[in-house]
Residue, then its C-alpha position, 0 to 999 in steps of 0.5 A: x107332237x104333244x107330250x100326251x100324244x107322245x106318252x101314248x106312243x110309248x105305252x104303244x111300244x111298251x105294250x107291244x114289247x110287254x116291257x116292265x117299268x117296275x126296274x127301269x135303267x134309264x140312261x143318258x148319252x152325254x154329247x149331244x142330248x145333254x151338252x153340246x156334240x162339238x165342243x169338249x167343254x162338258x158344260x151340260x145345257x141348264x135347263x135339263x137339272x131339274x127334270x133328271x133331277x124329278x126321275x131320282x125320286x122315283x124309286x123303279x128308276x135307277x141313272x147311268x150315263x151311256x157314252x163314249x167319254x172316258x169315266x174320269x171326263x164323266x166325273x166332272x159332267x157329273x159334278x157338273x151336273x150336279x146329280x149325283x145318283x148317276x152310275x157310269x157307262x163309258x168308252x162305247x161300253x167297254x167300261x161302267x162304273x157301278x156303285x163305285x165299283x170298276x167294270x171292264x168288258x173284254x180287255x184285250x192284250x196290251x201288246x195288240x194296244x200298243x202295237x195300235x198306238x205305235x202306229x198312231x205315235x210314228x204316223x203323227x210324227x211323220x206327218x208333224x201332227x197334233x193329237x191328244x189321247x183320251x183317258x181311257x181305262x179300256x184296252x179295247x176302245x181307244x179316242x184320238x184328237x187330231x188338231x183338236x184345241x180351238x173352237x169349231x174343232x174339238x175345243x179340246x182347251x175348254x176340257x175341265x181337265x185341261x182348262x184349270x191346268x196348264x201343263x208344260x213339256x217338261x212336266x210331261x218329261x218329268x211324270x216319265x217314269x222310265x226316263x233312260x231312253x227318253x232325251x229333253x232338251x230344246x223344250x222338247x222330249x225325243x225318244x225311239x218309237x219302240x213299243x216300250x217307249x210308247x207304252x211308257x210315253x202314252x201312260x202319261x199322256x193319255x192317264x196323267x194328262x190326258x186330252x193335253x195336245x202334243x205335236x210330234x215330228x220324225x228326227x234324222x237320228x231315227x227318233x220321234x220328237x214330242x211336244x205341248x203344242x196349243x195351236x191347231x193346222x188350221x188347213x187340216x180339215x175334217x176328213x184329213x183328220x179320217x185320213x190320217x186314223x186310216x192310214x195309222x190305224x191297222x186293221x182289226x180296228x174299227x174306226x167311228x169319227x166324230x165332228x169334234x176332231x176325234x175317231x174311236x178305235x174299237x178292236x174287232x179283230x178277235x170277234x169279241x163285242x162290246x157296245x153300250x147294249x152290252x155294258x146296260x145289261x151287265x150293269x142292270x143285271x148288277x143292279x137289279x139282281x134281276x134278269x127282268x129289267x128295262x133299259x132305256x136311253x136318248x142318244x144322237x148316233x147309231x151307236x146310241x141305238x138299242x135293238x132288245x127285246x128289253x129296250x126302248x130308245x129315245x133318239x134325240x129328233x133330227x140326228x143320225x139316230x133318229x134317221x137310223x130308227x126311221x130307214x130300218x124301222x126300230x121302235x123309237x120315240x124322238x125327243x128334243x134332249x135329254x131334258x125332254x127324255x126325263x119329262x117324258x119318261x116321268x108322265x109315262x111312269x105316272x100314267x102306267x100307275x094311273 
């Protein structure tokens, strides 16, 4: 479909909805419309600086990333990117960041956190695997890798935060700040799986060096051995990475897999909600200092999806999202990616001003 037919669908659907352009939150999922959905490398596709750069210069539009990536890996997308008028929406919505300033929505408690992660750290232990843990701010929403370091499996090596490092075991042991019940010795850190020792271990592991894999294993004496491991279980497939957050993760914890070797764990249990919707809300309210807004957003998975009244959703063409729009008849534009999305939102823009 050209461009033009495009812009007249979209007048369509903004009419139909009665939305405002005069505020306008438009937002960017970030694996898969701006970088690849299979690799952690975070290297944005080269061709979509100049269009989002176009969208900064009109002054109804304000940027957010809206992604499941933790804001610190967004940091560096940013950077990359090299734009720097982006705010931040991150781990599913549970967190955003807004003109510097840190949001969290509906933290939980950190005894039902870690009480999951326990069972994520004694499950991996007894079955010898490799995991490592994204930074996440949020209590609530957690994203655990499982063999995820090569090509075609995560590319967790290629991550700016573990590509320019090269972090050894002893450095983790030493970044331990409660090292009594913590043992190094044959290049390794053993340690009893109590709760408090995996609050203290995954500190390290998923805020000073997060996405740096460590292989685990049960010892005799009752004690779980932790290791830097570079190396993936070749033979560990896909969906024995979805077995293995089933078995460990227990209920009240929602699981959403993804094609690079990681499952997000979003707590249910209490009926409280977050989702990217939410986070767009909260931070264009902050924003607009205003309940008359609209949000957009380009993104692949149903997570991705807006349903407002207030929303229109741009689903980058072929992927789940798009399919989902299309089965349940959501009012949606598909798109290429994100470059596409910025050109298409720009001429809509200007034709609405015409």
């Amino acid at each position: 479909m050209k461009i033009t037919e495009r812009v007249r669908e979209v007048l369509k659907i903004v009419k139909e909805k009665d939305l405002t352009f005069e505020k306008l939150l438009v937002c960017f999922d970030i694996s898969g419309p701006m970088a690849p959905v299979t690799t952690a490398s975070l290297e944005p596709y080269p061709h979509i600086r100049k269009p989002i750069s176009e969208l900064t210069k009109i002054p109804c539009v304000v940027l957010s990333t809206l992604s499941g990536w933790d804001l610190t890996s967004q940091r560096e997308f940013k950077e990359r990117l090299s734009i720097d008028s982006f705010n931040l929406i991150g781990e599913l919505g549970s967190v955003y960041q807004l003109d510097g300033r840190l949001y969290e929505l509906n933290p939980i408690s950190k005894k039902i956190h870690y009480e999951m992660k326990t069972k994520i750290y004694q499950s991996a232990a007894e079955n010898e695997l490799k995991i490592a843990i994204q930074g996440n701010m949020s209590s609530r929403v957690a994203c655990i890798y499982t063999e995820a370091d090569g090509p075609e499996r995560g590319n967790l090596r290629n991550h700016p935060l573990v590509k320019k490092t090269n972090v050894s075991t002893l450095e983790i042991f030493n970044a331990i700040r409660k090292r009594k019940s913590f043992e190094y010795r044959d290049n390794k850190i053993a340690f009893e799986a109590t709760q408090e020792n995996i609050r203290e271990i995954d500190f390290v592991i998923s805020r000073i060096f997060p996405f740096q894999s460590v292989r685990l294993k049960q010892l005799r004496e009752d004690k779980i051995a932790l290791w830097r491991d570079h190396n993936d279980r070749l033979n560990f497939t896909f969906d024995d990475m979805i077995d293995f957050i089933k078995s460990a993760v227990p209920k009240g914890w929602d699981i959403d897999p993804n094609p690079d070797y990681c499952a997000d764990l979003i707590y249910i249990r209490d009926g409280k909600k977050i989702n990217k919707e939410m986070a767009a809300n909260e931070l264009a309210k902050k924003k607009f200092k205003s309940d008359n807004y609209t949000i957009i957003h380009v993104g692949d998975k149903k997570s991705d999806v807006l349903y407002g009244q207030n929303t229109l959703f741009f689903p980058q063409r072929n992927t789940d999202a798009h399919k989902f729009c299309q089965t349940n008849r959501i009012p949606h534009v598909p798109v290429e990616d994100a470059g596409d999305y910025s050109l298409l939102v720009k001429k809509v823009i200007l034709s609405m001003r015409q």
